[in-house]
C-alpha positions as CSV (number, residue, x, y, z in Angstrom):
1,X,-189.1,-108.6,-0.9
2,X,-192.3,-107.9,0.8
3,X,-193.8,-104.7,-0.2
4,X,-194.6,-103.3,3.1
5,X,-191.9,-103.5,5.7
6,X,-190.4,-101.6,8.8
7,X,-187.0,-99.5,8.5
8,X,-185.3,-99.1,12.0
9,X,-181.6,-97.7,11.2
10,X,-179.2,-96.3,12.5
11,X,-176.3,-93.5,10.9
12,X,-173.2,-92.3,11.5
13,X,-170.8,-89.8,9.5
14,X,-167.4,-91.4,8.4
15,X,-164.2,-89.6,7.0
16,X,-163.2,-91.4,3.8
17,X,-160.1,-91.6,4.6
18,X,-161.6,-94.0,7.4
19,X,-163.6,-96.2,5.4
20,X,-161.0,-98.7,4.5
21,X,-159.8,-99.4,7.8
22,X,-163.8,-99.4,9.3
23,X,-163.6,-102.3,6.2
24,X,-160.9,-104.3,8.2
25,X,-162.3,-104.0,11.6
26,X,-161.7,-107.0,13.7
27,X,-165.4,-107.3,15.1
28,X,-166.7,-107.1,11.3
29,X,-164.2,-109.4,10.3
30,X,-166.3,-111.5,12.9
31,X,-170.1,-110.8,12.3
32,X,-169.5,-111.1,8.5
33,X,-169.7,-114.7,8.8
34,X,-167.5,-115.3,5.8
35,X,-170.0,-112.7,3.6
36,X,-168.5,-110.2,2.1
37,X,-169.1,-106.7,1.2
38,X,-170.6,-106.3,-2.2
39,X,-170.5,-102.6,-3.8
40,X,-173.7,-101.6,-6.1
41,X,-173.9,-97.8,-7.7
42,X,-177.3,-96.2,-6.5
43,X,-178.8,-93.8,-8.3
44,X,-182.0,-92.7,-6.0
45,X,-184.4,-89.7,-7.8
46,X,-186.3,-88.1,-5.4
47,X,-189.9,-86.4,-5.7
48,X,-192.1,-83.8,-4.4
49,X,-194.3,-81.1,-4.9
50,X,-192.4,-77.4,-5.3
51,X,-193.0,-76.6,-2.0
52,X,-192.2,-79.8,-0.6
53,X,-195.6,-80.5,1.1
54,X,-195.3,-84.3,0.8
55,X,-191.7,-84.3,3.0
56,X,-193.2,-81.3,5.3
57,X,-196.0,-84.5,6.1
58,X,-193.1,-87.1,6.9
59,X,-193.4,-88.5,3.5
60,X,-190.8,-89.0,0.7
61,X,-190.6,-90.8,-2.7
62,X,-187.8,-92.2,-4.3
63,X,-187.1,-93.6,-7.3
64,X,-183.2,-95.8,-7.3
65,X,-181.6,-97.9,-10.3
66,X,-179.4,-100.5,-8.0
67,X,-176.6,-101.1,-10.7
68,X,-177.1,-103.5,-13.5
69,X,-180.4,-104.8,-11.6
70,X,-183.4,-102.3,-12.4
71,X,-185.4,-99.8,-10.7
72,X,-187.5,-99.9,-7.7
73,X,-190.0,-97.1,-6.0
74,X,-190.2,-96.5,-2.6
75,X,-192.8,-94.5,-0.2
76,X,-191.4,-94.1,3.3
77,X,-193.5,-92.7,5.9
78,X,-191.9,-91.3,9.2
79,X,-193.7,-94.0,11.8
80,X,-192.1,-91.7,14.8
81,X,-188.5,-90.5,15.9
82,X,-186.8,-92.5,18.4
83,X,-184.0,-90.2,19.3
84,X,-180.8,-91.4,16.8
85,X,-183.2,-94.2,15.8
86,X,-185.6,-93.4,12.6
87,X,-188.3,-95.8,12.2
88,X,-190.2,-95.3,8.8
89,X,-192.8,-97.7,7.4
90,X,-191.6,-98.2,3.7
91,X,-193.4,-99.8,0.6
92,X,-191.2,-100.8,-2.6
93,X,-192.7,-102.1,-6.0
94,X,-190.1,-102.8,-8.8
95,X,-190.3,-101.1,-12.5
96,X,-189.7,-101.7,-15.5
97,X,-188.0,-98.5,-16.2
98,X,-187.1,-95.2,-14.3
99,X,-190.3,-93.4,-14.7
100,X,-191.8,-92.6,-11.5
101,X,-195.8,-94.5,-11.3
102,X,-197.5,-94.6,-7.8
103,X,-200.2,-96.7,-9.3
104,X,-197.8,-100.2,-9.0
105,X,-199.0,-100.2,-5.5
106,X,-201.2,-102.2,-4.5
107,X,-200.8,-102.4,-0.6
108,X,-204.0,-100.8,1.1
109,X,-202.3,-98.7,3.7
110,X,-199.8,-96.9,1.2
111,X,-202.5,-96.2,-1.4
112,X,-204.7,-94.5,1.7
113,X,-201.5,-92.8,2.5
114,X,-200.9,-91.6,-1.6
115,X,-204.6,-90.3,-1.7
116,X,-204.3,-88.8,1.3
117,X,-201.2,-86.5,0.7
118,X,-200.2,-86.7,-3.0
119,X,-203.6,-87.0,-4.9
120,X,-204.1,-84.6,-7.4
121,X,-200.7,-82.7,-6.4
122,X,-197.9,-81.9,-8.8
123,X,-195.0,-84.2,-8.0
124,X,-191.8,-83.0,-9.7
125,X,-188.0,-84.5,-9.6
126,X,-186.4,-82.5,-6.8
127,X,-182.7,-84.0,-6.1
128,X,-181.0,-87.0,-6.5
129,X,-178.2,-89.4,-4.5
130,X,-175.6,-91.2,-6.5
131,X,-173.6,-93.2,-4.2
132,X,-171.4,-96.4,-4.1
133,X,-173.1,-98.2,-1.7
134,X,-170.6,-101.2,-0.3
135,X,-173.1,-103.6,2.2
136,X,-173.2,-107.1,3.8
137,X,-175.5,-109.0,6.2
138,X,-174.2,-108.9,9.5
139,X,-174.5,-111.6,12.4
140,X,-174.1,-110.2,16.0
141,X,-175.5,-111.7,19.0
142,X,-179.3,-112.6,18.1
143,X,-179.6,-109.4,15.5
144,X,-179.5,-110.0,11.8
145,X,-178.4,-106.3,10.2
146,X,-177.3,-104.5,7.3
147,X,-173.9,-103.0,6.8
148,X,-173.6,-100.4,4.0
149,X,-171.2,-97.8,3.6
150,X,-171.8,-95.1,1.2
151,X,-169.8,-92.8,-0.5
152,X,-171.0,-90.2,-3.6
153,X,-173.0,-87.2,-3.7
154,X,-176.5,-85.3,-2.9
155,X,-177.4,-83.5,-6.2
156,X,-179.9,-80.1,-6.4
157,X,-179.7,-78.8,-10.0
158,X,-176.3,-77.0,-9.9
159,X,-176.0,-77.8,-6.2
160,X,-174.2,-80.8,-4.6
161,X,-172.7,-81.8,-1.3
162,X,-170.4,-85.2,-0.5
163,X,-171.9,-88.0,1.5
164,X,-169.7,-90.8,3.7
165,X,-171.5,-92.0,6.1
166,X,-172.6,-95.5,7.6
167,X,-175.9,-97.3,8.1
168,X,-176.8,-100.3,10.1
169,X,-180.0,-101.8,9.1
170,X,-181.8,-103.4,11.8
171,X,-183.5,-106.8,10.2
172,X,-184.2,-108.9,13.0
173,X,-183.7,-108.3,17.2
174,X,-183.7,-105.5,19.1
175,X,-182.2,-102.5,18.5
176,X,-180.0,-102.4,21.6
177,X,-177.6,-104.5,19.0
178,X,-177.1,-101.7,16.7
179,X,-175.6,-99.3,18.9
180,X,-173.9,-101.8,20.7
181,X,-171.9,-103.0,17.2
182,X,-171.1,-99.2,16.5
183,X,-169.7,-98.7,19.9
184,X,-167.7,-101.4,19.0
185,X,-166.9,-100.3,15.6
186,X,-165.9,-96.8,17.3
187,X,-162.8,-98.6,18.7
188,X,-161.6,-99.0,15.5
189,X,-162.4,-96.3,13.4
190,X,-163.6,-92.7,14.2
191,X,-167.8,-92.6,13.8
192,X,-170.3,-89.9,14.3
193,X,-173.7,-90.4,15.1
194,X,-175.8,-88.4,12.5
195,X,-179.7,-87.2,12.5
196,X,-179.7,-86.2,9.1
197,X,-181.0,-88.4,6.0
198,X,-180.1,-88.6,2.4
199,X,-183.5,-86.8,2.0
200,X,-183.0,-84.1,4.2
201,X,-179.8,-83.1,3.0
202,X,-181.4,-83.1,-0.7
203,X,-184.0,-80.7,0.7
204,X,-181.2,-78.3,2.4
205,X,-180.0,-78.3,-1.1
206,X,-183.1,-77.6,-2.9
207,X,-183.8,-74.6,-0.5
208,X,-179.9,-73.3,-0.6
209,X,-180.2,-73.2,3.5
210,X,-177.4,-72.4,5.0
211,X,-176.1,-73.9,8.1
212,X,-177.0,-72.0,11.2
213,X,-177.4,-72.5,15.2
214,X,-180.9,-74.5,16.5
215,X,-182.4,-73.6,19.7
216,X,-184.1,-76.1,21.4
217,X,-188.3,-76.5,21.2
218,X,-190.1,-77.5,24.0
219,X,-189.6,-81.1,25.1
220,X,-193.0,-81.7,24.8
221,X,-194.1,-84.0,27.6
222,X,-197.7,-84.4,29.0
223,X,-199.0,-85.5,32.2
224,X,-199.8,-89.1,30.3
225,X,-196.0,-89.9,29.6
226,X,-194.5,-92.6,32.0
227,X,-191.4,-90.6,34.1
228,X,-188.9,-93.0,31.6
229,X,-191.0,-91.8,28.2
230,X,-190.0,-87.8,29.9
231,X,-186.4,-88.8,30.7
232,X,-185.7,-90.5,27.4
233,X,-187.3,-86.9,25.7
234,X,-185.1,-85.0,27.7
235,X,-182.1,-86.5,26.3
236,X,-183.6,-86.6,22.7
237,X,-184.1,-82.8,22.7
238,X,-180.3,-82.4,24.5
239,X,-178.8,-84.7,22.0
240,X,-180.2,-82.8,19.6
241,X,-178.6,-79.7,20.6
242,X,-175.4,-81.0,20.3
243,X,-175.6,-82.6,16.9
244,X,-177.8,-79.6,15.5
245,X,-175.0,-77.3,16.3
246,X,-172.1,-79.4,15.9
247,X,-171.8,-78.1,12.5
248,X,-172.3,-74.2,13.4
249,X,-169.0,-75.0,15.6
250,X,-166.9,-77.7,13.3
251,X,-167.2,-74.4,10.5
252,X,-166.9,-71.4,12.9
253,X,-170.3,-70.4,11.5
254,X,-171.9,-68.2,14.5
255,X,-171.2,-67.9,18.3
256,X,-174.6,-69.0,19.3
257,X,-174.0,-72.5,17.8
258,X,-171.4,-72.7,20.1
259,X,-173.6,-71.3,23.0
260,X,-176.3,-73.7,22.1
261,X,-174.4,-77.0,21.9
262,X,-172.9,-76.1,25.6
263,X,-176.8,-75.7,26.8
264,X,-177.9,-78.5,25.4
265,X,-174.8,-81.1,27.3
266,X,-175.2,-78.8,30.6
267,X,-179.2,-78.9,30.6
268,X,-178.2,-83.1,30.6
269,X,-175.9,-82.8,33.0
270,X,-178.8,-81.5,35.1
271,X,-181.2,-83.9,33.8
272,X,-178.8,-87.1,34.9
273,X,-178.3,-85.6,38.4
274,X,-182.0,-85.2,38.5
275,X,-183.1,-88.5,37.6
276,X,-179.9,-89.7,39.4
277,X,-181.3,-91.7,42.0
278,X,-183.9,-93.5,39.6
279,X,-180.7,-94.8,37.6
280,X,-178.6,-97.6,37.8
281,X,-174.9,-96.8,38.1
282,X,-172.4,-97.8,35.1
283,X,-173.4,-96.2,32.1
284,X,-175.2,-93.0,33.9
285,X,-171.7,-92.3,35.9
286,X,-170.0,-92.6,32.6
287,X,-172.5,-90.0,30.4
288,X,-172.5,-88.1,33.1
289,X,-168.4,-87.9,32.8
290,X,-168.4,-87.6,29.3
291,X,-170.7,-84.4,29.4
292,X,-168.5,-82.4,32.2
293,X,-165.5,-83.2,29.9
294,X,-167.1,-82.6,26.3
295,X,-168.6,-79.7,28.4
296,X,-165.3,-78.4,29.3
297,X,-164.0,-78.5,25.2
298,X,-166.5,-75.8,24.8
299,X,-166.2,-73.4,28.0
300,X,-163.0,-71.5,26.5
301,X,-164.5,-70.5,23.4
302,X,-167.7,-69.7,24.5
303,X,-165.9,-67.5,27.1
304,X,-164.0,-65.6,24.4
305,X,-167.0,-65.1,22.2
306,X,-168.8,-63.1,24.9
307,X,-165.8,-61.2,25.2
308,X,-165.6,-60.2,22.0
309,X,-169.0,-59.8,20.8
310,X,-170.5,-58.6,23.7
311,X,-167.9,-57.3,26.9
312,X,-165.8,-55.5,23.7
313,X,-168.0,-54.0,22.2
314,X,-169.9,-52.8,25.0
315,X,-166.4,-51.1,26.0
316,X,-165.3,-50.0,22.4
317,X,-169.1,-48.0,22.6
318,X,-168.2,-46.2,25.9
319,X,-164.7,-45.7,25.7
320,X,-163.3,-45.6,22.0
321,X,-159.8,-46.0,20.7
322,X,-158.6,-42.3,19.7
323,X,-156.2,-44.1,17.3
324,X,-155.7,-47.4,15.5
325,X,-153.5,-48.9,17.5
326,X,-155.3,-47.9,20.9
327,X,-156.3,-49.8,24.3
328,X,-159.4,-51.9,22.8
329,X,-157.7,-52.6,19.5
330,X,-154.6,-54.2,21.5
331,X,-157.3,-56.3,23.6
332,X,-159.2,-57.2,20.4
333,X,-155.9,-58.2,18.9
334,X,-155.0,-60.5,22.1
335,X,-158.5,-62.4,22.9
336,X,-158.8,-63.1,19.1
337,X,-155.6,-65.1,19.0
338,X,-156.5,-66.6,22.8
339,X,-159.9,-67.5,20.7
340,X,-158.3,-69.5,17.6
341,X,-156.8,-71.4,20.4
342,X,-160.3,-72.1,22.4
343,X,-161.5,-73.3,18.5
344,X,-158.6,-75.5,18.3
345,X,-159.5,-77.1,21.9
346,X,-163.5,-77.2,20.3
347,X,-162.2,-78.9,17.4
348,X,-160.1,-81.6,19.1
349,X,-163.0,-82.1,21.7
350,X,-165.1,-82.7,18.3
351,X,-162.6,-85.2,17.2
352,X,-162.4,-86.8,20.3
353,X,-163.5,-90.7,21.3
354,X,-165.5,-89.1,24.4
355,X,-167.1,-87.3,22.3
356,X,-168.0,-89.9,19.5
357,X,-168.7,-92.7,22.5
358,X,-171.0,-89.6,24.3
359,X,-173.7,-89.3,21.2
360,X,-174.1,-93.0,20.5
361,X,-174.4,-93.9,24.4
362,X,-176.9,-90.5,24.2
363,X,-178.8,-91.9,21.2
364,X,-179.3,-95.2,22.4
365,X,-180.5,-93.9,25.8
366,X,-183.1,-91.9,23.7
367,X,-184.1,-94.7,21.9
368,X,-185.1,-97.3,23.9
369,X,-184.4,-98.6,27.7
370,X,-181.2,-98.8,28.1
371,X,-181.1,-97.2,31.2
372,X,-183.2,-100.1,32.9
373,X,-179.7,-102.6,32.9
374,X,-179.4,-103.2,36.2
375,X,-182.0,-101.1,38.1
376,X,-183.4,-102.2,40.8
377,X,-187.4,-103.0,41.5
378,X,-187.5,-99.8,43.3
379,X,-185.8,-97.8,39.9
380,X,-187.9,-99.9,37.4
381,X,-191.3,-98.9,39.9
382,X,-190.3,-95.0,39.9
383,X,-189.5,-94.7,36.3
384,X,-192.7,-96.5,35.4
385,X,-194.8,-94.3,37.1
386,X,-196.3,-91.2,35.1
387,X,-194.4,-88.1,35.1
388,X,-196.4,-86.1,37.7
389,X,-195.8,-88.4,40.4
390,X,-191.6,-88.2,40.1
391,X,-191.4,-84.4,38.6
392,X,-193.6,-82.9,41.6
393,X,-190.3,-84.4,44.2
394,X,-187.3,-83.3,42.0
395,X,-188.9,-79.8,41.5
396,X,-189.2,-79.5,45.3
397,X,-185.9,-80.9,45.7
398,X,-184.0,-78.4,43.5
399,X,-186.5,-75.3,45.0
400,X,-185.4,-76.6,48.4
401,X,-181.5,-76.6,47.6
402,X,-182.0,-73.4,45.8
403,X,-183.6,-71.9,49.1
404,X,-181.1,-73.1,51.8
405,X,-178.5,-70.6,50.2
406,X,-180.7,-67.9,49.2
407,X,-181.9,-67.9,52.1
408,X,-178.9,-66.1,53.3
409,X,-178.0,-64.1,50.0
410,X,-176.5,-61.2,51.7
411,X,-174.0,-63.2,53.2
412,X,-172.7,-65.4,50.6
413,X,-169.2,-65.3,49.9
414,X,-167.8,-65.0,45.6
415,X,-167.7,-68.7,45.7
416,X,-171.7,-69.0,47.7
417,X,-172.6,-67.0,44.5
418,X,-171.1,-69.1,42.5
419,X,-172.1,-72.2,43.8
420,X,-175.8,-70.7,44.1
421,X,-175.9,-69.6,40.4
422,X,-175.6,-73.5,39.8
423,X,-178.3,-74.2,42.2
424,X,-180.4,-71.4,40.5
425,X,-179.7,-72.8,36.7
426,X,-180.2,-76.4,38.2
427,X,-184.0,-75.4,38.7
428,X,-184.1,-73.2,35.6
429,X,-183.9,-76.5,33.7
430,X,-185.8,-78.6,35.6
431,X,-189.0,-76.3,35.3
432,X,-187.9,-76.1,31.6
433,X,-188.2,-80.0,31.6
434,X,-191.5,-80.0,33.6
435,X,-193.5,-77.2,32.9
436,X,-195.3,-78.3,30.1
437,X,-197.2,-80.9,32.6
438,X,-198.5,-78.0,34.5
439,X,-199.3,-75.1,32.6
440,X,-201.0,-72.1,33.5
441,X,-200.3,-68.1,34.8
442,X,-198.6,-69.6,37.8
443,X,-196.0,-71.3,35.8
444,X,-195.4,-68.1,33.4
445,X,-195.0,-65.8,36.8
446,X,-192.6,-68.5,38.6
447,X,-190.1,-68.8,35.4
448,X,-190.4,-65.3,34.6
449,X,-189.2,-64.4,38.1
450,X,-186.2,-67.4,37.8
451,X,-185.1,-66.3,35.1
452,X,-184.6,-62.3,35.8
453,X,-182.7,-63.9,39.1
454,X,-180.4,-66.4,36.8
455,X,-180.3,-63.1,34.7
456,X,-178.8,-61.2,37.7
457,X,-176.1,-64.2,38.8
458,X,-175.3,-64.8,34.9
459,X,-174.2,-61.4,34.8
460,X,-172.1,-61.9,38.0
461,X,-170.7,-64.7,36.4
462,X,-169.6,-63.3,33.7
463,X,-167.5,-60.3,36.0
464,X,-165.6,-63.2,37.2
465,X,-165.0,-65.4,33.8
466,X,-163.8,-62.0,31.9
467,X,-161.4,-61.3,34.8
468,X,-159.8,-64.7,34.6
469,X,-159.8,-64.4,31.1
470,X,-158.1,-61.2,31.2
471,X,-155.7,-62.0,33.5
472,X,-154.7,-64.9,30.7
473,X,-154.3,-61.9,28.1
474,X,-151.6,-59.6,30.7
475,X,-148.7,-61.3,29.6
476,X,-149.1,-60.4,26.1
477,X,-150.3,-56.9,26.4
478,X,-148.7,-53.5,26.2
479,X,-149.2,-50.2,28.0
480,X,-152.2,-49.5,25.8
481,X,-153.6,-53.1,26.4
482,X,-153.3,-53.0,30.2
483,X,-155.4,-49.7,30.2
484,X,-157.9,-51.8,28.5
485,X,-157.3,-54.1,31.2
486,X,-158.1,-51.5,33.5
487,X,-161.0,-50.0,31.7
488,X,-162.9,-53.6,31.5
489,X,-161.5,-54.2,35.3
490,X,-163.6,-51.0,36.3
491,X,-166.7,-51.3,34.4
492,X,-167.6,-54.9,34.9
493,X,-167.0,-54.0,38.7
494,X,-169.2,-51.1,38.8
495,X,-171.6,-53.3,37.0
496,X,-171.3,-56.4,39.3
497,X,-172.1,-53.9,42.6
498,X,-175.0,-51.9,40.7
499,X,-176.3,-55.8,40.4
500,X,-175.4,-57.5,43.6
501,X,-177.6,-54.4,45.1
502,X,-180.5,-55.5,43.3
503,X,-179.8,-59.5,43.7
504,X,-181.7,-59.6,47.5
505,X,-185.1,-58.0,45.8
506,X,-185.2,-60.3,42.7
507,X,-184.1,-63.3,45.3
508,X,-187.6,-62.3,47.7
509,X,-189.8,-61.5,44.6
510,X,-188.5,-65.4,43.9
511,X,-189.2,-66.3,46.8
512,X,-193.0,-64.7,47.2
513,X,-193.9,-67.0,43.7
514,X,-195.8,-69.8,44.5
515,X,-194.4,-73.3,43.0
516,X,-196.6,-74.1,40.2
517,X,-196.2,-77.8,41.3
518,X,-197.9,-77.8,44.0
């Protein structure tokens, strides 16, 4: 094996209980070529300073004994993220025993990298991996890739954590293959798409972190970026709002994970209908279905976690229960049960093929072109052009569709609010998406002023969404409960008036902001 090479893989979680039927697959029955699956123990010693500086620089050492066979060292270097696609440049030099010793390489770009980052640093053991790793060469279309399945453990001094999870190792073709054999694979067996390595997890350990929500960063485009290199960034930060806060909702950690996840597949939802026109049909119509229904999984239990952390409360503070068994007590009682059944609908939407089928289809159209199969001249021309040229006519677009009903805010009807809150969030996100192109006062002033009007309809919204949720809770509820009923009825409606005053002003100091686009 050469000692400099380029990893491009691909992971996904697996249930064990999965792994010997994703074993018998039919289509891997097929690619094998007659190979089989061989199974090595690998035990992989990682190493770092105590603070971790070399992995905070994209770079990690490892140290593995592959069974019976010896030990090897490996450097990998993070050579850019491609969405669910980590490509790392990688050098490995075999030893003669365990002991960790940079100075066996001899390739010119790692030993720049090593005195670089680790020279004169203290590099210390941090964790260690100790997996079964089961693997074979696979043959599909024109690619040559690795299968390996591992199964063990993640070690931190006392700490550990289980690993089952999948890799497929791109060797030789295009990558397009290796989402296309796990979509495949899918059929078969339930598969994940996951953003976290071995390494990472090892880290999490070392630290004790805790799981918690993630809120977005910026996207991070610049005027320089070709309108596909934006859309493709879009839907890297989305998909990672979903899988960085799969976990907060899987474990019932915190609302906001919940919250979060939700923004991230509605802000694609927005970015599909955006781009919409620049897009083939096929695969777009089908993300874009996939999203509204893994979207839907998540709306019920979102809906009860603002009622009970924030509608409640807000209630319990004005108008508290004299007793134990009072109005807001019964109400607590009856939205909590009404939630354990939202988190079972999250959970099945979790465990669901859309769901499964949505994040690879997401990854791969992060990763590479995917989108381009079967666009027209006219697509290919529009999303090769740089960003400026096709943000500047969506951002007028959704300011234009945003304008021909609030125009007429005064007369808008429960569902003209409604339907206008959705224009209004629809051009929240695309300035999200855009702004960074622009920059500038003018850009801080026109999002400032969205926002306080998405602030007002939000609020609006929410009047409506705890009514229908209320009117779920009725049936269950006693005399004491429907006075809470009657209590929430009354202050979200004063609340929703006091606001709908004020929604005209914040529409015409909107409206007075000039677009930073232009």
């Amino acid at each position: 094996m050469a000692e400099k090479q380029i990893e491009i893989e691909l992971k996904m979680r697996i249930d064990p209980k999965h792994v010997n039927r994703l074993k018998q697959a039919p289509v891997l029955r097929e690619v094998k070529e007659g190979r089989r699956l061989t199974t090595t123990q690998l035990v992989s010693i990682y190493y770092d300073t105590p603070k971790l500086a070399l992995s905070r620089k994209g770079l990690a050492i490892r140290v593995r004994k592959k069974g019976a066979t010896g030990w090897e060292q490996t450097v990998k270097a993070s050579n850019g993220l491609r969405a669910a696609l980590p490509e790392r440049q990688e050098w490995t030099v075999e030893l003669e025993n365990g002991e960790l010793d940079l100075g066996k390489f001899t390739d010119a770009d790692v030993l720049a990298l090593l005195d670089e980052l680790a020279k004169n640093k203290k590099i210390d053991r941090i964790f260690e991996t100790d997996l079964s790793r089961a693997s074979v060469d696979l043959g599909y279309r024109d690619a040559v890739m690795e299968l390996a399945i591992d199964q063990g453990v993640v070690r931190a001094g006392d700490r550990e954590a289980p690993i089952s999870e999948v890799e497929l190792e791109l060797k030789e073709g295009h990558p397009a293959t290796l989402f296309d054999l796990a979509l495949e694979l899918q059929r078969t067996v339930p598969l994940y798409l996951s953003l976290r390595s071995k390494a990472s997890r090892g880290r999490a350990l070392y630290f004790d972190e805790q799981p918690t929500f993630y809120k977005a960063d910026p996207v991070g485009l610049h005027e320089g970026m070709s309108a596909e290199e934006a859309f493709r960034a879009v839907i890297a930060q989305g998909l990672t709002m979903i899988l960085g806060n799969e976990i907060c909702v899987r474990r019932d950690l915190h609302p906001e994970g919940c919250h979060q996840m939700r923004i991230g597949m509605r802000r694609l939802r927005v970015a599909f209908n955006l781009f919409r026109h620049n897009l083939p049909a096929g695969e777009a119509v089908l993300i874009r279905r996939l999203l509204k229904s893994c979207t839907k999984g998540l709306d019920a239990l979102r809906d009860w976690d603002v009622f009970l952390g924030e509608t409640l409360p807000a209630i319990e503070q004005r108008f508290p229960d004299k007793g134990e068994n009072g109005p807001n007590a019964e109400l607590r009682k009856a939205a909590s049960g009404q939630r354990a059944h939202a988190l079972k609908a999250a959970f099945a939407m979790l465990e669901s093929s859309d769901y499964q089928q949505l994040c690879l289809l997401l990854g791969a159209w992060a990763s590479y072109s995917r989108w381009a199969s079967g666009a027209s001249a006219a697509q290919m021309r529009a999303m090769s052009a740089p960003i400026g040229e096709l943000a500047e006519p969506l951002l007028e677009k959704a300011r234009k569709r945003m304008t021909k009903r609030g125009s007429k805010v005064t007369e808008l009807s429960i569902a003209g609010l409604h339907a206008w809150r959705l224009d209004v969030k629809q051009m929240r996100y695309a300035c999200d998406f855009f702004y960074e192109i622009y920059g500038g006062k003018s850009v801080r002033k026109f999002r400032s002023s969205l926002a306080e009007l998405q602030d007002i309809l939000g609020q609006l919204n929410d009047a409506a969404v705890a009514e229908s949720r209320l009117a779920v809770l009725q049936s269950t509820l006693g005399k004491q409960g429907m006075v809470g009923v009657g209590r929430i009825a009354g202050w979200y409606g004063a609340r929703a008036d006091y606001r709908l005053q004020g929604i005209a002003d914040a529409w015409k100091a909107f409206d007075k902001q000039k677009p930073f686009w232009r």
